[in-house]
C-alpha positions as CSV (number, residue, x, y, z in Angstrom):
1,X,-64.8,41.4,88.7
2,X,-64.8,40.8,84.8
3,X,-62.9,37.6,83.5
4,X,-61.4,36.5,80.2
5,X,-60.5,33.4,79.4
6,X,-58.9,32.4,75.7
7,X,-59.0,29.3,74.0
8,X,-57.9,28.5,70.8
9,X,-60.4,27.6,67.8
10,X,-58.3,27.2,64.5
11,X,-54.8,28.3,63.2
12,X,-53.7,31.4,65.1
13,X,-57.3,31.6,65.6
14,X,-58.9,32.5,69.2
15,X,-61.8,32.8,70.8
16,X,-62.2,35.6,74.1
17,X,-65.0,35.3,76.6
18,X,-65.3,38.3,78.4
19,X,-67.7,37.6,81.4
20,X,-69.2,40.6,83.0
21,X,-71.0,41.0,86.8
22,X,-73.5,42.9,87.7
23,X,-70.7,45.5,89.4
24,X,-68.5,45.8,86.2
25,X,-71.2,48.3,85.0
26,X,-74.4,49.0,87.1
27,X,-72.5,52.0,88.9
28,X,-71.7,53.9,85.8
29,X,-75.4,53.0,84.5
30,X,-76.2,55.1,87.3
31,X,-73.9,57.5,87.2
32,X,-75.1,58.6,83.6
33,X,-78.3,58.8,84.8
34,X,-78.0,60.5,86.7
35,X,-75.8,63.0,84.8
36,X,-79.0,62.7,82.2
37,X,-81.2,63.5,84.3
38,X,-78.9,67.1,84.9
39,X,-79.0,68.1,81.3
40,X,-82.2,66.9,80.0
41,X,-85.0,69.3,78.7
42,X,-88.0,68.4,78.8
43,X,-91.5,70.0,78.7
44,X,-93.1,70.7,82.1
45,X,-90.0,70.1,84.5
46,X,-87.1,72.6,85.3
47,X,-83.9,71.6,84.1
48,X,-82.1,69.2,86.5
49,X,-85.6,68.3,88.0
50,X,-86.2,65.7,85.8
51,X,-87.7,62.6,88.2
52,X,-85.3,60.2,88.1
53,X,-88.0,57.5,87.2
54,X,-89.0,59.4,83.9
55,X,-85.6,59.9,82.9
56,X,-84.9,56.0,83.4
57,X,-88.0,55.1,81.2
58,X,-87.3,57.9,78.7
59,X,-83.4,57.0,77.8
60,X,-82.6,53.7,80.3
61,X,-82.7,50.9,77.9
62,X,-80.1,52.9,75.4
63,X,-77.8,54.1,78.1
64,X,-78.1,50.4,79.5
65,X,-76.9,48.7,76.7
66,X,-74.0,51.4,76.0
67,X,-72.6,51.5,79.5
68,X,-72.4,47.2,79.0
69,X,-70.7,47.4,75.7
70,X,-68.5,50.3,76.8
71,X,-67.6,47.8,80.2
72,X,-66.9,45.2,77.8
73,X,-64.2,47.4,75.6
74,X,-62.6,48.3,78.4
75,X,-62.2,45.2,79.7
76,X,-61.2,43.7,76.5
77,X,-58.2,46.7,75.8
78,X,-57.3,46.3,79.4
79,X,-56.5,42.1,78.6
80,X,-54.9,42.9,75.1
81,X,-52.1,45.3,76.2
82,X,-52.2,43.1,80.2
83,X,-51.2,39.9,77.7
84,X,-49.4,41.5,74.8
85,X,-51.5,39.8,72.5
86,X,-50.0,40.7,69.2
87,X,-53.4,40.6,67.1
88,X,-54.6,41.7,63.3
89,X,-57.1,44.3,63.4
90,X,-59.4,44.5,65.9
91,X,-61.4,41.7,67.8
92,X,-64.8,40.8,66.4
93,X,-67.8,39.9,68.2
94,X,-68.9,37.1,67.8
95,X,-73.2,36.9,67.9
96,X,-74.2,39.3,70.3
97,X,-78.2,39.0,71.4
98,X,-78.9,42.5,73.0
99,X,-81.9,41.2,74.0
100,X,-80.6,39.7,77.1
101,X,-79.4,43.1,78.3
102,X,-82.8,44.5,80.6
103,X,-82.0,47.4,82.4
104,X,-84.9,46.5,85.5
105,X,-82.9,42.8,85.6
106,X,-79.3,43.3,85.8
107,X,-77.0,40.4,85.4
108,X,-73.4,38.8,84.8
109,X,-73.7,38.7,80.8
110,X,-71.2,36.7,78.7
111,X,-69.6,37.8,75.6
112,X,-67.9,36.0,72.9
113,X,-65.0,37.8,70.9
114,X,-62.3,36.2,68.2
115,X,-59.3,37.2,67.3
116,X,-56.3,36.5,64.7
117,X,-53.0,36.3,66.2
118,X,-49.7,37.7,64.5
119,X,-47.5,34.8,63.5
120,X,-44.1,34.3,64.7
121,X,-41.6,33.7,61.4
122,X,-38.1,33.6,60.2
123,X,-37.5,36.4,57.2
124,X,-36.1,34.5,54.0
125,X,-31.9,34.0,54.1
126,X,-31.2,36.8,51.4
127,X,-27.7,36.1,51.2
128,X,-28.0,32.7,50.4
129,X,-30.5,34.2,47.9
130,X,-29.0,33.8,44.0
131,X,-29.0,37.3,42.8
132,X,-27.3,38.9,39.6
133,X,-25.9,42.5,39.7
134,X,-26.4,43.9,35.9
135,X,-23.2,46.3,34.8
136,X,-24.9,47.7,31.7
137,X,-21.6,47.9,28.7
138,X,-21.5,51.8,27.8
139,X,-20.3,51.7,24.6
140,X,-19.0,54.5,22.4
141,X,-22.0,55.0,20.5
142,X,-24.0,55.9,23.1
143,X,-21.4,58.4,24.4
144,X,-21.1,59.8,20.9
145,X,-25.2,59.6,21.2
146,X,-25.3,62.1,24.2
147,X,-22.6,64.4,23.0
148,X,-24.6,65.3,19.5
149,X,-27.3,65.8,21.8
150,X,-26.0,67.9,24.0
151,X,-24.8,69.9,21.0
152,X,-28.2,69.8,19.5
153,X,-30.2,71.4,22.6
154,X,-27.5,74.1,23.6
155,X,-27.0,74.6,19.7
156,X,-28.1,77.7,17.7
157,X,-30.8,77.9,15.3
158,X,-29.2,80.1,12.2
159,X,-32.6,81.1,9.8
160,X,-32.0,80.5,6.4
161,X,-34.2,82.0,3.0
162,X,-33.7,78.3,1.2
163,X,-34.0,74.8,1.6
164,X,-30.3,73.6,1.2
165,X,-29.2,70.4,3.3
166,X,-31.3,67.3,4.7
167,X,-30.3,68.7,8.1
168,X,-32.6,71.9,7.6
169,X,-35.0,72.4,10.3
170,X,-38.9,73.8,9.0
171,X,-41.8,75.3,11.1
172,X,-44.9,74.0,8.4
173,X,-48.4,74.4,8.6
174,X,-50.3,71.4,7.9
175,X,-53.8,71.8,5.9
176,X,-56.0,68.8,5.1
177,X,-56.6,69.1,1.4
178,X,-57.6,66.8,-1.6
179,X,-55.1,65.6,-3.9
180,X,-55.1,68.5,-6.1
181,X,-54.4,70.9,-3.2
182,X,-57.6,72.7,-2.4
183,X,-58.8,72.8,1.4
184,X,-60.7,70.7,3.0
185,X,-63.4,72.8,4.4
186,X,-63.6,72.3,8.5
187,X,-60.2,69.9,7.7
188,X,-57.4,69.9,10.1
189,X,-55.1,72.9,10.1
190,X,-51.8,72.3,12.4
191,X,-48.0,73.9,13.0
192,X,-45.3,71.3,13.0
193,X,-41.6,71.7,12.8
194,X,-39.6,68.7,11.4
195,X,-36.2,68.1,9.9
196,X,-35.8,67.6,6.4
197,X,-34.5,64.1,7.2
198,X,-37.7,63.0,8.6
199,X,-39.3,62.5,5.1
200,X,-38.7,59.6,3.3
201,X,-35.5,59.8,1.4
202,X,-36.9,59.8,-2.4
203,X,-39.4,62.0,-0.9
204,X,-36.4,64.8,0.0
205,X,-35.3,66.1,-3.3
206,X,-39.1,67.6,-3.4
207,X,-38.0,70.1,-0.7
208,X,-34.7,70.7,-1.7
209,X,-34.4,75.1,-2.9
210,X,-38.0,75.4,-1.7
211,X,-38.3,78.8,0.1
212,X,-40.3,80.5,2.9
213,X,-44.4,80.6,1.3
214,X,-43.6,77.6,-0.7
215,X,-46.0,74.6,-0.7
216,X,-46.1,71.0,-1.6
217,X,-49.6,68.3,-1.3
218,X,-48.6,65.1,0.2
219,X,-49.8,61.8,0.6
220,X,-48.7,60.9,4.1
221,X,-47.8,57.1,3.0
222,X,-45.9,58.4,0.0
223,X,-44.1,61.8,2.3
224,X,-42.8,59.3,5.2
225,X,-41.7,56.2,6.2
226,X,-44.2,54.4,9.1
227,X,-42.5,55.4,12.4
228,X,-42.2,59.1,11.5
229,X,-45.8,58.8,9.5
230,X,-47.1,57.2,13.0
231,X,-46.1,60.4,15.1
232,X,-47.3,62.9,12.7
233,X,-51.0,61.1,12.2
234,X,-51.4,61.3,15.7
235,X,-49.9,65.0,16.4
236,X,-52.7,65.8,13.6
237,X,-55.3,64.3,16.0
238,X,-55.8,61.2,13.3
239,X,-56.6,57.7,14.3
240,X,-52.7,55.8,13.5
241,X,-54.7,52.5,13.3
242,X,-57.0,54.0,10.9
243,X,-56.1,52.8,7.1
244,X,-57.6,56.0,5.6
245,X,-55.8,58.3,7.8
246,X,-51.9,57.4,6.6
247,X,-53.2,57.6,2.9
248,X,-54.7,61.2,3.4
249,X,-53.4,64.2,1.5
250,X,-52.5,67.6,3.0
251,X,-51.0,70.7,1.9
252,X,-47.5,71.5,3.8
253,X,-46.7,75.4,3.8
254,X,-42.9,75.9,4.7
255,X,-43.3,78.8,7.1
256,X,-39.8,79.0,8.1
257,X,-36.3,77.3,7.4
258,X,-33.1,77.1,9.9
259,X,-30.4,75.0,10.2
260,X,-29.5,74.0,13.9
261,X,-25.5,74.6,14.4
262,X,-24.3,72.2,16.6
263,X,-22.3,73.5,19.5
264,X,-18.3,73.4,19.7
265,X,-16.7,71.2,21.6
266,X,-14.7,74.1,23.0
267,X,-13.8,74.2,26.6
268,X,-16.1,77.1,27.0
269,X,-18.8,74.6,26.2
270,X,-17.5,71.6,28.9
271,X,-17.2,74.4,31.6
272,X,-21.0,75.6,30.5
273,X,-21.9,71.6,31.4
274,X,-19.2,71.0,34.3
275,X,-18.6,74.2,35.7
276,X,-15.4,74.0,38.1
277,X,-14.7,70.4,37.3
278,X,-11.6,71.1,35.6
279,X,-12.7,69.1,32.0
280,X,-10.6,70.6,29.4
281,X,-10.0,68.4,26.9
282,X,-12.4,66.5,24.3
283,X,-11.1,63.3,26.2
284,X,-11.9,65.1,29.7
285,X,-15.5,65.2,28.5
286,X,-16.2,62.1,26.9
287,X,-14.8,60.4,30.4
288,X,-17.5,62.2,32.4
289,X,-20.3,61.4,30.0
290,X,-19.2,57.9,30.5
291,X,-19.1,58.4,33.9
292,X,-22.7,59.9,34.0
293,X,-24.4,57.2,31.4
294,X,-22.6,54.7,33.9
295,X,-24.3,56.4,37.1
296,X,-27.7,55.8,35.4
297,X,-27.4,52.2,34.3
298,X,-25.7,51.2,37.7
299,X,-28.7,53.3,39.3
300,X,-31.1,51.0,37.1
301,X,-29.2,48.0,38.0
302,X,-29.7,48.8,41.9
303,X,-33.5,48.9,41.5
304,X,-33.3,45.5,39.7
305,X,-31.3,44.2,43.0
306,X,-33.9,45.6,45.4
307,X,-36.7,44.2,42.9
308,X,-34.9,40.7,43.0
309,X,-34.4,40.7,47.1
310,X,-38.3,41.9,47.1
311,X,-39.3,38.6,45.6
312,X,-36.4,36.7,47.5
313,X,-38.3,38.1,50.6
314,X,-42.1,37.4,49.5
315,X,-41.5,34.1,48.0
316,X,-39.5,32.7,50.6
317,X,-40.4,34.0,53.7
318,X,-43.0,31.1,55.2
319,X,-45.6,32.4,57.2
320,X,-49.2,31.3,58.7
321,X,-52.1,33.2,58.6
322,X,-55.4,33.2,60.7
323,X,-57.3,32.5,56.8
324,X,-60.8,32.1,58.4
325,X,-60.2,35.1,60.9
326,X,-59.0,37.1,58.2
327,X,-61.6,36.5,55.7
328,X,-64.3,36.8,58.0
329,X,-62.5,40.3,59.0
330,X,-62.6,41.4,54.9
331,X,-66.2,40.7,54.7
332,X,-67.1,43.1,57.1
333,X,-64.5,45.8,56.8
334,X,-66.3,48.7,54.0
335,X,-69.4,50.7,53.0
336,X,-70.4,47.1,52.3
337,X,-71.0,43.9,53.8
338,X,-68.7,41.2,50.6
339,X,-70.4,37.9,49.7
340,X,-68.0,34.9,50.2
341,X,-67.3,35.4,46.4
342,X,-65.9,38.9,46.4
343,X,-63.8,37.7,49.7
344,X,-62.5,34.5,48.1
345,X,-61.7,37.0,44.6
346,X,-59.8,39.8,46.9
347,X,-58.1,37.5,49.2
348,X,-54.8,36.8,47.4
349,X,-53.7,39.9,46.8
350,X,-54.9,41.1,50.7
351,X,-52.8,38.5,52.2
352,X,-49.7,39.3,49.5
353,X,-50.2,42.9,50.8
354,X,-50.6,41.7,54.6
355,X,-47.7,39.6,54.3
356,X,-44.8,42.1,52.7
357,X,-46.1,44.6,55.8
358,X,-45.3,41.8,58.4
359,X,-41.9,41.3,56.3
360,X,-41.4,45.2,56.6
361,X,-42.4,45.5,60.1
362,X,-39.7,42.5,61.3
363,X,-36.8,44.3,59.4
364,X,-37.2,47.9,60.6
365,X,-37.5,46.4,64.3
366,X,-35.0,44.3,64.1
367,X,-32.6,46.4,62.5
368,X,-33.6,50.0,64.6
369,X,-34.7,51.8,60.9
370,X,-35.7,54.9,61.6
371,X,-36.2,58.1,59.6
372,X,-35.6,61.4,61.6
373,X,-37.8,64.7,60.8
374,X,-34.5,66.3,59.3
375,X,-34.8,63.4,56.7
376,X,-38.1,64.1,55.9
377,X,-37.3,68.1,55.0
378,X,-34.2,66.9,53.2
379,X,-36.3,64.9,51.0
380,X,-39.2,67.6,50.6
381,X,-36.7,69.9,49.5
382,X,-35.0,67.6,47.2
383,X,-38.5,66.8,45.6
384,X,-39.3,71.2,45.2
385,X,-35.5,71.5,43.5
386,X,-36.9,68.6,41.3
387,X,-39.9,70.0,40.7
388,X,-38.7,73.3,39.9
389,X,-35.6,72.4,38.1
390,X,-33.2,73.9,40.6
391,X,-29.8,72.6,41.5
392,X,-29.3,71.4,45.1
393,X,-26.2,74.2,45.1
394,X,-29.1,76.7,45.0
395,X,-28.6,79.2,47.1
396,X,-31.1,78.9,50.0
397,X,-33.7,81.3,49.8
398,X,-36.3,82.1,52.9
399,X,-39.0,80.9,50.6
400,X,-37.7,77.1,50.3
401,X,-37.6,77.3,53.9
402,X,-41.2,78.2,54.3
403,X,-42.3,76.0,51.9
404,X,-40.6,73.0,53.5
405,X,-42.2,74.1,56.6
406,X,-45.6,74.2,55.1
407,X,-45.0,70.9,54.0
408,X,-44.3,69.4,57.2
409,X,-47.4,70.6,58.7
410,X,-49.6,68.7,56.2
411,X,-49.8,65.0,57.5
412,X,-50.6,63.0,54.2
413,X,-47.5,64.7,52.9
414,X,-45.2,63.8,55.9
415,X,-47.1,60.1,56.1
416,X,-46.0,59.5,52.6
417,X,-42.8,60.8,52.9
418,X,-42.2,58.5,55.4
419,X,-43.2,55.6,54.1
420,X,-41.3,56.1,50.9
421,X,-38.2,57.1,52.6
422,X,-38.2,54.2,55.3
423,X,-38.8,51.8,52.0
424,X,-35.8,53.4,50.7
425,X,-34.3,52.3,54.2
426,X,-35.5,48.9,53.9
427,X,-33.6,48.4,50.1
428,X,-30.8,49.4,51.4
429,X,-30.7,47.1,54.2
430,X,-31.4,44.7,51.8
431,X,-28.6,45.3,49.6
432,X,-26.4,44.9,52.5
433,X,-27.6,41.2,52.5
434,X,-27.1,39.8,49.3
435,X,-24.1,38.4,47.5
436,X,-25.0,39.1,44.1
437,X,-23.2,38.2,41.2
438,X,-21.7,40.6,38.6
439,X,-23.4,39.8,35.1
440,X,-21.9,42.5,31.8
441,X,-25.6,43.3,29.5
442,X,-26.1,45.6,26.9
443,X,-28.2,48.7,27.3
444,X,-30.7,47.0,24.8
445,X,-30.4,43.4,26.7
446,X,-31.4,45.3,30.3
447,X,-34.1,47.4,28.5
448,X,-35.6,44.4,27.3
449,X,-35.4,42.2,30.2
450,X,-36.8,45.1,32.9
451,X,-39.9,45.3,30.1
452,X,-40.7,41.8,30.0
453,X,-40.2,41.7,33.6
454,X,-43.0,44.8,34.3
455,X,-44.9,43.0,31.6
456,X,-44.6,39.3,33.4
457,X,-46.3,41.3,36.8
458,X,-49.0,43.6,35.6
459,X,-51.1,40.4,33.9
């Protein structure tokens, strides 16, 4: 009969001797022998007429060994799920001389194993947690902002023969020249379309009752001001940090001139944005622009929340780790056996890692989260409409289905999936917990902070 006895030999750090008699493995040595013996092929004998000595010589010492070590797995598996020992990773074996294992003298062998136990630990008290919830300040500008855009992009683009207003829109052609106009030969050639507006403003009255075929030579640091010179140096597939480049002449050829007419505000136009949401007046629509710029910034504020009770959780929540299991584990997990160096480099961030999945693990068992397989086609649908700019009211075609069903076949698909959606979960439980308090910001003010936050992490 095997035995295993544990004893302990650091912080959540233990050692397992599994001791092994002679009758643990010697009868399925013998029975894969024997089933050798069946199958082998060799020269001179019929199959399955092997001598049993031969056979023993031929493949014994291999077979010897294996049927030991696979005694000793089994033995070991059995103990971990007999006990419940809640370990990391798998045991390792601790120095192993194979030369004691000799097939002709069979004995009780000992072997040594460690293992690092999972820590018991008591999640961080989120709601005593001082959190802020950010209620970003929409302000009439920025509603004012969205509506001239929304009457830009579904707005029509009249053509006109002449350069009239600074609102005109022109498709150019770009050709590198020298400063009296002739082509550069093998210089850069490239269609642009800008507004009038976008040159420097003593620069405009150049372009003013210019017509279609009509040319003008530039100096880019003369034609525009930096941040509209900065986009146009790199559209031309110049160097923006190159001196010579925002001094460089080029020949602009006006190849065709509109003027963009801005949509009405018209109920025609609010029922083309909001169809059947009964906004008819110029007030009715400037409510639910609100109400939409509001749905983002609270949606932006939520993620700050979840980032905030992320850190509440990792910074606070105390836990133990096996260090000297857990390194020695790293070193020999990979292609590659790590020097102490590489181990000691990588170890932080492993154990920052290893410690938000134990945080994760605790709150979707203690808390029953769960994400069902309808869950999981909601959200691969959701992702397609995204994808293909389709609107969830869509009506369902047989080809979403069999997509979704294709989807849910392929396993990295459904494993991600599941992790990000039980994430998702986890936030939300999260959110449940704290007590934040309100804060009013400014768009700008958020912006900036959520930057210098991103910034603050990624060095």
């Amino acid at each position: 009969m095997a035995t295993i006895t544990k004893e302990n030999i650091g912080l959540l750090h233990e050692r397992l001797t599994v001791k092994l008699e002679k009758t643990d493995y010697l009868p399925s040595f013998e029975k894969a022998l024997k089933d050798y013996s069946k199958k082998a092929n060799i020269p001179g004998f019929r199959k399955g007429q092997v001598p049993a000595g031969l056979i023993k010589k031929m493949y014994g010492t291999s077979v010897f060994s294996d049927e030991v070590l696979r005694s000793v797995d089994r033995e070991l598996i059995k103990y971990l799920e007999t006990d419940k020992l809640d370990i990391f990773a798998q045991p390792l074996p601790m120095e192993i001389d194979m030369h004691q294992l000799d097939m002709n003298n069979p004995a009780d062998y000992v072997f040594h194993f460690e293992v690092g136990m999972k820590p018991e630990f008591d999640l961080a008290d989120l709601s005593k947690a001082k959190t802020i919830r950010y209620k970003v300040t929409v302000t009439d500008e920025m509603i004012n902002n969205e509506i001239e855009r929304l009457q830009n992009r579904y707005g029509n683009m009249k053509d006109l023969d002449k350069v009239d207003t600074e609102e005109n829109v022109l498709n150019v052609l770009f050709t590198q020249a020298d400063e009296n106009g002739n082509d550069i030969e093998g210089g850069i050639k490239k269609d642009n379309s800008l507004l009038v507006k976008y040159f420097k403003e003593s620069f405009r009255r150049n372009l003013i009752g210019k017509t279609i075929n009509d040319f003008i030579i530039v100096n880019l640091e003369d034609a525009f001001e930096e941040k509209e010179r900065e986009w146009i140096i790199s559209d031309l597939g110049l160097n923006k940090d190159d001196e010579t480049a925002k001094s460089g002449y080029f020949k602009i050829q006006i190849t065709k001139i509109g003027l963009l007419e801005k949509k009405e505000l018209n109920e025609e136009f609010f029922n083309q944005l909001y169809p059947n949401q009964e906004v008819k007046t110029e007030a009715d629509f400037r409510n639910k622009i609100k109400e939409q710029i509001q749905t983002y910034w609270d949606n932006q504020a939520k993620n700050q929340i979840h980032d905030q009770a992320y850190h509440e959780l990792v910074d606070h929540t105390k836990i133990q780790f096996p260090e000297g299991f857990l390194k020695k584990w790293m070193r020999t997990q990979g292609e590659q056996v790590k020097s102490d160096e590489e181990v000691e480099n990588e170890f932080p961030v492993f154990i920052n890692q290893l410690k938000w999945t134990l945080i994760t693990d605790k709150i979707v068992r203690e808390n029953n989260i769960s994400v069902q397989p309808e869950e999981l086609k909601t959200f691969a649908k959701q992702q397609l409409f995204g994808y293909m700019g389709m609107s969830a009211e869509t009506e369902e075609q047989g080809w979403v289905n069999d997509y979704i069903d294709k989807m849910m076949k392929d396993r990295k698909y459904v494993e991600d999936a599941y992790s990000r959606l039980q994430t998702q979960k986890i936030f939300e439980w999260a959110e449940t917990q704290v007590k934040p308090e309100e804060k009013e910001i400014s768009a700008e003010e958020f912006t900036k902070m959520v930057e210098e936050h991103q910034q603050h992490h990624h060095h």
